[in-house]
N, C-alpha and C positions, 0 to 999 in steps of 0.2 A: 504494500500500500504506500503511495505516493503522499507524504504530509507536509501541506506548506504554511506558513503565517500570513497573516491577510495585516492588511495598516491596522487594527486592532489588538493589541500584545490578547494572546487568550485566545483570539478566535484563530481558529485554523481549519483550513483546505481538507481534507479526504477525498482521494482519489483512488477507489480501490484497481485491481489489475483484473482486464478481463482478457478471457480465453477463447478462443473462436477457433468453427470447426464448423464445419458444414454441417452439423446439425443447428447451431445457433452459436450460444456461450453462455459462458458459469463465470459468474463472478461471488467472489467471497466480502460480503460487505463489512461482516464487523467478526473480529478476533481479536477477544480479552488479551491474551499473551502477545500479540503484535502489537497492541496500541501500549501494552504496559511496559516493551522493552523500547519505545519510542516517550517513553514517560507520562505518557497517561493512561494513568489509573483509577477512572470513574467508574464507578460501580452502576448500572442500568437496572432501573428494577421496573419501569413501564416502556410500554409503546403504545403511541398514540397515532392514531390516522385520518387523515380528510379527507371529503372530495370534494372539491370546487366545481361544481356544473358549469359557469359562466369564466368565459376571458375579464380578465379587469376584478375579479376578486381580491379584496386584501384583508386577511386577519395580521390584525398584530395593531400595535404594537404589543404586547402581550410579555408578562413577569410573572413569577411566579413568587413572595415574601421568604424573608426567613420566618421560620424555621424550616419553611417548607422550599427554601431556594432550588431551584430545577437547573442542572447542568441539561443539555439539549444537544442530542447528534442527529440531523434533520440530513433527509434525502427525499427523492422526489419518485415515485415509481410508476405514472404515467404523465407524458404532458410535460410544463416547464414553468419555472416561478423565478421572480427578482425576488430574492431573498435578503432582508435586512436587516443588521444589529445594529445595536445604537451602544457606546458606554456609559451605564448610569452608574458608575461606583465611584461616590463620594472620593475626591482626595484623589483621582486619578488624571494624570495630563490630558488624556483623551476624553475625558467625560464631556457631553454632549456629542461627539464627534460619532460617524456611524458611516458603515461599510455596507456595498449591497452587490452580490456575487448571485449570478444565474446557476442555478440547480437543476436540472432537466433529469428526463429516462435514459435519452441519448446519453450524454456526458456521462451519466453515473457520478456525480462529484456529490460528494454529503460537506454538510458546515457542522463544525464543534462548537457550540456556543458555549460557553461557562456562564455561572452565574453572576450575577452582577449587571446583562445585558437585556436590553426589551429586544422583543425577537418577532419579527412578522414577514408576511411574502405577500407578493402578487401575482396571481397567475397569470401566465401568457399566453394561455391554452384552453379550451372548454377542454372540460373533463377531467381535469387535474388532479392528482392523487400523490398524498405528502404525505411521509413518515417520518414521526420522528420517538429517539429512546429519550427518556427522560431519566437522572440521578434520583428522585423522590416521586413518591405518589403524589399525585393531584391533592391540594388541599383548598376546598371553597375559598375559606376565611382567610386563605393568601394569595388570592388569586387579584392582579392589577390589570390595567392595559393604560398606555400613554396614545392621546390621540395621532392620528396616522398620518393626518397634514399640520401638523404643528409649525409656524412659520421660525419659530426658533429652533426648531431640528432642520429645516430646510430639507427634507429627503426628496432623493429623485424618485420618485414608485415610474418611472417611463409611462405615467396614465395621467392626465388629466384630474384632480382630487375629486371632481362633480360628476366624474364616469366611476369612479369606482364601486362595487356592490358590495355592500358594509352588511354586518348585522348592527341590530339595535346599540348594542353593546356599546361595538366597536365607534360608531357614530358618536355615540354619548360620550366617550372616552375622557378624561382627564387632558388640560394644555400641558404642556411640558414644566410651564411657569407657574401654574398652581400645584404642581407636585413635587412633593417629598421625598425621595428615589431611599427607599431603604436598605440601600446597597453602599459599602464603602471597599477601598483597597484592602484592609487588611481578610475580607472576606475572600476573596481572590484565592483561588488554590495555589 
C-alpha cells in the first residue's frame, strides 16, 4: 500500500495495490499489520456506508466529540466524491485550513482522517457509494456538523453552494464562527 501526507500533518493518502488479470482484480484494502508497521495503529471497531442517489450531494461537515472522537479511513466503492477535511484542533498552525482530494471506485485511493478534523464529500456521480471504518462507535450526544459553505472556511465543494442537496441537518448546521471546535493539538495521536 502506497501512503502519502496530504498539506494536512495527520491526514494521509491510501492507495492500496491492485492486481489484474483477465478475470478482473483483487485489491487488499485494509491490513492491521501493514498500516501498523507504517505507524498506524488505529484500532477500527465500525463501518459505516452511504449512498448518494443524486450528483451534487454533500454531507459533512461532520465530527464526531470526545469522548466519543472518531478517527475515519473513508473510501468510495461506487461513483466519485470531492472529499474534504478541515483542521479544527485548537492550538494547531493549520486550524481552519482544509484539504479536499477526489476519492472515486476507479482510483481506489481511501483518506485517513484523524481526529481532531470535520470531515464531508460531494459527490460527483449519481449513485455514489462511500465507506468509511471508524476508531469508536457512533455516539448521538457527540455527534457535531460545521456548516458546508461557511464563508470563513472558504471551501471549494467544485458545486455551486445553492445546487447542493443537503439534509435538514446538514443545512441547519453550525457557522464556523459560532462554534466551539472541541478538539485541541494535544488530542492529536
Amino acid at each position: 500500500m502506497q501512503i502519502e501526507p496530504t498539506a494536512l500533518d495527520g491526514v494521509l493518502m491510501l492507495t492500496p495495490r491492485v492486481f489484474a488479470d483477465a478475470r478482473g482484480s483483487f485489491t487488499e484494502t485494509y491490513n492491521r499489520r501493514a498500516l501498523a508497521e507504517a505507524g498506524i495503529t488505529l484500532d477500527f471497531v465500525q463501518d459505516n456506508q452511504s449512498l448518494s442517489r443524486r450528483a451534487g450531494t454533500i454531507r459533512g461537515l461532520h465530527y464526531q466529540a470526545p469522548p466519543h472522537a472518531q478517527d475515519k479511513l473513508v473510501r468510495v466503492l461506487q461513483g466519485s466524491v470531492r472529499d474534504v477535511v478541515v483542521d479544527v484542533r485548537r492550538g494547531s498552525p493549520a486550524f481552519g485550513r482544509w484539504v479536499a482530494v477526489e476519492l472515486s471506485a476507479e482510483n481506489g485511493r481511501q483518506l485517513l482522517v484523524p481526529k481532531g478534523f470535520l470531515h464531508g464529500f460531494v459527490t460527483l456521480e449519481p449513485d455514489t457509494m462511500v465507506l468509511y471504518k471508524t476508531s469508536d462507535h457512533y455516539a448521538p450526544e457527540c455527534d457535531g456538523a460545521v456548516h458546508f459553505a461557511d464563508p470563513v472556511l472558504g471551501i471549494d465543494w467544485g458545486i455551486p453552494p445553492e445546487n447542493a442537496v443537503l439534509s435538514e441537518r446538514d443545512a441547519a448546521a453550525a457557522r464556523f464562527a459560532d462554534w466551539q471546535s472541541p478538539f485541541t493539538m494535544e488530542m492529536a495521536p
